[in-house]
ChimeraX commands (.cxc) that place a marker at each C-alpha (Angstrom):
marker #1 position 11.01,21.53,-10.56 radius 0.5
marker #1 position 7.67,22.24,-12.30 radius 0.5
marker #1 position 5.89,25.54,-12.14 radius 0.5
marker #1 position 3.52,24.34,-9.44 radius 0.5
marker #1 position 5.97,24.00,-7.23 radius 0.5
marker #1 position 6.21,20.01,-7.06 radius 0.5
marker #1 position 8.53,17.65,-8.15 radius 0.5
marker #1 position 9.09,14.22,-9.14 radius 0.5
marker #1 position 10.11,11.41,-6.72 radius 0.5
marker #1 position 13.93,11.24,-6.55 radius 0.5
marker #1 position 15.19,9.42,-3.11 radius 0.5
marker #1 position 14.46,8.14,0.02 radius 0.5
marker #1 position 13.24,11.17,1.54 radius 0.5
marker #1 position 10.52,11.29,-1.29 radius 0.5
marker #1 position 9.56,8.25,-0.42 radius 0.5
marker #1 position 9.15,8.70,3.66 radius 0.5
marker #1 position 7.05,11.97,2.66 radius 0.5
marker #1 position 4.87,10.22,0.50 radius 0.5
marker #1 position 4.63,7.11,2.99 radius 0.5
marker #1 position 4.00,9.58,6.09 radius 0.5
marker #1 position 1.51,11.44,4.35 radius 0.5
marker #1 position -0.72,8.65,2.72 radius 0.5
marker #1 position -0.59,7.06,6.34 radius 0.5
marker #1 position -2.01,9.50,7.59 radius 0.5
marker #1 position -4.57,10.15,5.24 radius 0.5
marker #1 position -5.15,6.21,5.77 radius 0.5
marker #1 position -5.37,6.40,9.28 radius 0.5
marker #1 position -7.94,9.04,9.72 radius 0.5
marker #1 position -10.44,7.65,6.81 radius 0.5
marker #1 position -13.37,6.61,7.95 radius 0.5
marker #1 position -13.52,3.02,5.77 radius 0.5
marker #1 position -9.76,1.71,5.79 radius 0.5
marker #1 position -8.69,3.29,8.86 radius 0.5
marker #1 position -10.30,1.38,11.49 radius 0.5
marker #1 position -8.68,-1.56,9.62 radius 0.5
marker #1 position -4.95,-0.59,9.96 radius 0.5
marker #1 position -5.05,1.13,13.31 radius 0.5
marker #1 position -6.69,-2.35,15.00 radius 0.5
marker #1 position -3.86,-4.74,13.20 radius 0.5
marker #1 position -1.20,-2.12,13.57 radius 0.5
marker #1 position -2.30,-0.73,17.23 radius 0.5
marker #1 position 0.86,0.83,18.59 radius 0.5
marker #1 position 3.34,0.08,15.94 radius 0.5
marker #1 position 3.04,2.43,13.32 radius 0.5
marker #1 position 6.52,3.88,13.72 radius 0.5
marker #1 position 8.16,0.05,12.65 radius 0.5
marker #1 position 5.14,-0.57,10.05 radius 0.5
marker #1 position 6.09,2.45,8.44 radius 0.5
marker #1 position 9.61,1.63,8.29 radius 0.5
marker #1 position 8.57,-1.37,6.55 radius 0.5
marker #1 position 6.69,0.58,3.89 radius 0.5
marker #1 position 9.82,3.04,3.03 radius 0.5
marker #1 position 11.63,0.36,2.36 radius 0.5
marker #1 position 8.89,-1.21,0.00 radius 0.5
marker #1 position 8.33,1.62,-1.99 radius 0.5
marker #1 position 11.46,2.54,-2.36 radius 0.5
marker #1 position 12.37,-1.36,-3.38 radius 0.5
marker #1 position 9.29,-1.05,-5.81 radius 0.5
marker #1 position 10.10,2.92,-7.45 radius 0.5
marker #1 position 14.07,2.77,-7.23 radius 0.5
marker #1 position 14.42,-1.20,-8.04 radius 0.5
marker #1 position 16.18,-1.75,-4.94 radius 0.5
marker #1 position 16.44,-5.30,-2.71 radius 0.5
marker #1 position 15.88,-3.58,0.79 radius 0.5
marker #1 position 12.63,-5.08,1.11 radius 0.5
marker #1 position 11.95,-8.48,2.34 radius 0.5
marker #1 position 8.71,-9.02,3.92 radius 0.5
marker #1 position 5.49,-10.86,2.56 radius 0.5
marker #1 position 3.18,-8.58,2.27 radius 0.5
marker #1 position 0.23,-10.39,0.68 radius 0.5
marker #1 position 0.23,-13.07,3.76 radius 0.5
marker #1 position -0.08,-10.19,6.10 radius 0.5
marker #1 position -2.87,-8.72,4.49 radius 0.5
marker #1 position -5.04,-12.18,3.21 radius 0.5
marker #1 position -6.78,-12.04,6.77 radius 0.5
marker #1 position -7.92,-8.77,6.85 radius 0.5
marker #1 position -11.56,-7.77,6.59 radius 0.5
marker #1 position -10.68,-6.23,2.90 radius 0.5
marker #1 position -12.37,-6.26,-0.09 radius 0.5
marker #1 position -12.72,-4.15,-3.67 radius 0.5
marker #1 position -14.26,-1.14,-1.88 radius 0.5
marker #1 position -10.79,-1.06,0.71 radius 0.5
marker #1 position -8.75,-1.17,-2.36 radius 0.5
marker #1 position -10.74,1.63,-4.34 radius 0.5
marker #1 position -10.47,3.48,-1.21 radius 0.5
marker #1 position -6.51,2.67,-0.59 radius 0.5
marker #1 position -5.80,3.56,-4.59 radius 0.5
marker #1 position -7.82,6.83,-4.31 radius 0.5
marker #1 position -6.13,8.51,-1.12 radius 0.5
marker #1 position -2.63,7.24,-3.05 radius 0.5
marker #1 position -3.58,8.87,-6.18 radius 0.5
marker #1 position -4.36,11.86,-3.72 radius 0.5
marker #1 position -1.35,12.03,-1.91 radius 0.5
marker #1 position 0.55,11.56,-4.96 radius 0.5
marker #1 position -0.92,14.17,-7.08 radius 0.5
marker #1 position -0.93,16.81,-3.97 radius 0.5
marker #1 position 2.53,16.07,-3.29 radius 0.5
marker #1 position 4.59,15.21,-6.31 radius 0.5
marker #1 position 4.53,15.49,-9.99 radius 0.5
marker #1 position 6.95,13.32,-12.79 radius 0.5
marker #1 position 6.94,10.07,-14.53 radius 0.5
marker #1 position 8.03,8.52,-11.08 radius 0.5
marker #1 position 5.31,9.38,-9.74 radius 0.5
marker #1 position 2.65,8.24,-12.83 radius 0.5
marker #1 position 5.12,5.00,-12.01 radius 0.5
marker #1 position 4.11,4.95,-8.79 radius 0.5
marker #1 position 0.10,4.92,-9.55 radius 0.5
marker #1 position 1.25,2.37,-12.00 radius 0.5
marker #1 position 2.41,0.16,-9.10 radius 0.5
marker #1 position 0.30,1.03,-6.87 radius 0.5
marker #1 position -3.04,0.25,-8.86 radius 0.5
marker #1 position -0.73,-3.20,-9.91 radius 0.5
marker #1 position -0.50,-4.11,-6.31 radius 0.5
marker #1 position -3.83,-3.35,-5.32 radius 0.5
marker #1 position -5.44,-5.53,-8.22 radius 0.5
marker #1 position -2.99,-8.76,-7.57 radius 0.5
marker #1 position -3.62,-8.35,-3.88 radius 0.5
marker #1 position -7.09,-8.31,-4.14 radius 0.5
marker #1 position -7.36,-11.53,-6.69 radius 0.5
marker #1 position -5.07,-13.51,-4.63 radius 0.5
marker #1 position -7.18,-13.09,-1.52 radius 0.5
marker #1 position -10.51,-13.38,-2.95 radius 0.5
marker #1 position -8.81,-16.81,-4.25 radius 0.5
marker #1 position -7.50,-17.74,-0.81 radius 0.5
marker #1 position -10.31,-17.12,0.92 radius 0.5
marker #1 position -12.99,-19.72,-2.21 radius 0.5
marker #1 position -10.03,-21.74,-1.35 radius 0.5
marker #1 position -10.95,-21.24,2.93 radius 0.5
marker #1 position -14.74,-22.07,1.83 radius 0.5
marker #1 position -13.69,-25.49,0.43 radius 0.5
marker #1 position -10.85,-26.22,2.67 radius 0.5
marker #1 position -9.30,-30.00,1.16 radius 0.5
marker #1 position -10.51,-32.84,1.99 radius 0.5
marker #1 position -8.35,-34.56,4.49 radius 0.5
marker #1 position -7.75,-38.34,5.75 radius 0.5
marker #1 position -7.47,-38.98,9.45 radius 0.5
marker link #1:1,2 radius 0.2
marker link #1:2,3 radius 0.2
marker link #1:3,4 radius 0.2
marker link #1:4,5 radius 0.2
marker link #1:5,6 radius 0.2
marker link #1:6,7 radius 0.2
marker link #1:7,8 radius 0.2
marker link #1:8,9 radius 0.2
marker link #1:9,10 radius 0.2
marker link #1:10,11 radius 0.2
marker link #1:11,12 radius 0.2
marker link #1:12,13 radius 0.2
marker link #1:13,14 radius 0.2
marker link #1:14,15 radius 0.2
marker link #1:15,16 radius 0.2
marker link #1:16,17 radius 0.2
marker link #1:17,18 radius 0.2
marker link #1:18,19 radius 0.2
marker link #1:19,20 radius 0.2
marker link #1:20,21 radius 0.2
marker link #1:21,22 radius 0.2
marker link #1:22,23 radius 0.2
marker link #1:23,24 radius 0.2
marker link #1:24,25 radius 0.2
marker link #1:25,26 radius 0.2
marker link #1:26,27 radius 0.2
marker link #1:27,28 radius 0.2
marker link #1:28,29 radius 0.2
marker link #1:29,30 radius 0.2
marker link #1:30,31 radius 0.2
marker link #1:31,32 radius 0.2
marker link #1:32,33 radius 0.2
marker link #1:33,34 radius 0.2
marker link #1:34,35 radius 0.2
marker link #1:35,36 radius 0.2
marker link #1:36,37 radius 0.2
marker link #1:37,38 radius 0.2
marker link #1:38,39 radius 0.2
marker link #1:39,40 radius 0.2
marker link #1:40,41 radius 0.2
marker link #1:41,42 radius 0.2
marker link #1:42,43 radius 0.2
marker link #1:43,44 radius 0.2
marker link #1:44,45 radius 0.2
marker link #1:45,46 radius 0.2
marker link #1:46,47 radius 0.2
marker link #1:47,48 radius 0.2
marker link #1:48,49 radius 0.2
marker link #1:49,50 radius 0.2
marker link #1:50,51 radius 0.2
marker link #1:51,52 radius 0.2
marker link #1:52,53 radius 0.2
marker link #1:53,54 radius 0.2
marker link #1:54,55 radius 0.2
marker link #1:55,56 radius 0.2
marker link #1:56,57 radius 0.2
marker link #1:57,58 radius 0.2
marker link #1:58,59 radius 0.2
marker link #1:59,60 radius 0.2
marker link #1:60,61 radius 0.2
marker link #1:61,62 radius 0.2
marker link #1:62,63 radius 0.2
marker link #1:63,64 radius 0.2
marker link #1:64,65 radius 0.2
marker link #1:65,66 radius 0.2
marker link #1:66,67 radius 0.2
marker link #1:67,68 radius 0.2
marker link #1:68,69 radius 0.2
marker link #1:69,70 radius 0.2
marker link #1:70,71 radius 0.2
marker link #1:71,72 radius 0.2
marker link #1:72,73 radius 0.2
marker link #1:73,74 radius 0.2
marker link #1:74,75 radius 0.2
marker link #1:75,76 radius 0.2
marker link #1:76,77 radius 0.2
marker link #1:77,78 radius 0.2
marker link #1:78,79 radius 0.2
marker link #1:79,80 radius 0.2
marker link #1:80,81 radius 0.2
marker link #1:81,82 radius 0.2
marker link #1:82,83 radius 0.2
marker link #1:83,84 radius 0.2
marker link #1:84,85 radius 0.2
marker link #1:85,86 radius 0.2
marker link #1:86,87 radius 0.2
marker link #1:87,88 radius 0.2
marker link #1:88,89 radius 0.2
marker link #1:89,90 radius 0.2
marker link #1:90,91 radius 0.2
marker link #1:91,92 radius 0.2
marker link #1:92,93 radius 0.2
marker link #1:93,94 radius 0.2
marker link #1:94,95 radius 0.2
marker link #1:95,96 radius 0.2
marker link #1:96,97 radius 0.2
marker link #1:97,98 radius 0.2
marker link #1:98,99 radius 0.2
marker link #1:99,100 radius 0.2
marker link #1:100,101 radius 0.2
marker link #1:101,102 radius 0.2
marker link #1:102,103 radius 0.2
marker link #1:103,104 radius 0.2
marker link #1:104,105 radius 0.2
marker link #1:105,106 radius 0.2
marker link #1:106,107 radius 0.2
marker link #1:107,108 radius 0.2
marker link #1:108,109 radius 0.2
marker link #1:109,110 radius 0.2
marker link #1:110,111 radius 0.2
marker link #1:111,112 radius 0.2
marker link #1:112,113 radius 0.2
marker link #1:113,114 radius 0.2
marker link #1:114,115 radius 0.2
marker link #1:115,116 radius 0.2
marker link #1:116,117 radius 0.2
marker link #1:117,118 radius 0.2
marker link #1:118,119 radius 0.2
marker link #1:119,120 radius 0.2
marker link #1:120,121 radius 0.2
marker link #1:121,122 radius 0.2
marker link #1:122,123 radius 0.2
marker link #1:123,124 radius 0.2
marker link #1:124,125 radius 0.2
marker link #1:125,126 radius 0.2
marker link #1:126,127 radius 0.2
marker link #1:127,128 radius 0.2
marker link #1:128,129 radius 0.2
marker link #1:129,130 radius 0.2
marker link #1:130,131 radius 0.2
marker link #1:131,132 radius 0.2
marker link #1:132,133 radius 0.2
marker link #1:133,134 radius 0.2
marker link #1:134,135 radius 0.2
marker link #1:135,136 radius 0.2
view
């Protein structure tokens, strides 16, 4: 453990700490919360289930995760300001929580996943403004 106190991430329970914490942090900002809490409503306590087992798939190389996350998110109202936004409370709740190269991995990740997200949706949704040209 480091002299402030923190430590790296190590398990699981690092993981649902981190998860809980950002969450929250997401759900009470003024930009991307109203965003999550409409397309998540009531079911925060399975989404969040889903998210401990992607981060831990993602930090500890593990095959527990097996959603799609980039279909899920391509039709919400998000764009490079949600992403800044998402990246900067992450980097927050990171650095107040934890301190290690697991956790410089996970801004590593986390600023990885936030840039491919946000090119493959700005390309899905050129591709929504041209939609093909179909035969009847």
């Amino acid at each position: 453990m480091e002299e402030t106190g923190k430590k790296d991430i190590e398990n699981r329970e690092d993981v649902i700490l981190l998860v809980n914490k950002f969450y929250q942090r997401v759900r009470q900002d003024d930009l991307i919360g109203p965003i999550f809490n409409e397309k998540i409503g009531k079911h925060w306590a399975e989404h969040l289930q889903k998210l401990y087992d992607f981060w831990e798939s993602r930090l500890f190389d593990k095959d527990i995760y097996n959603g799609r996350p980039l279909m899920v998110h391509k039709s919400l109202p998000i764009y490079a300001e949600h992403f800044d936004r998402w990246l900067g409370l992450w980097y927050k709740t990171l650095d107040d929580l934890f301190i290690g190269a697991k956790t410089e991995e996970a801004k590593v990740k986390a600023t990885n996943i936030g840039s491919f997200f946000l090119e493959k949706i700005t390309e899905m949704r050129k591709d929504n403004l041209h939609p093909p040209f179909h035969l009847e």
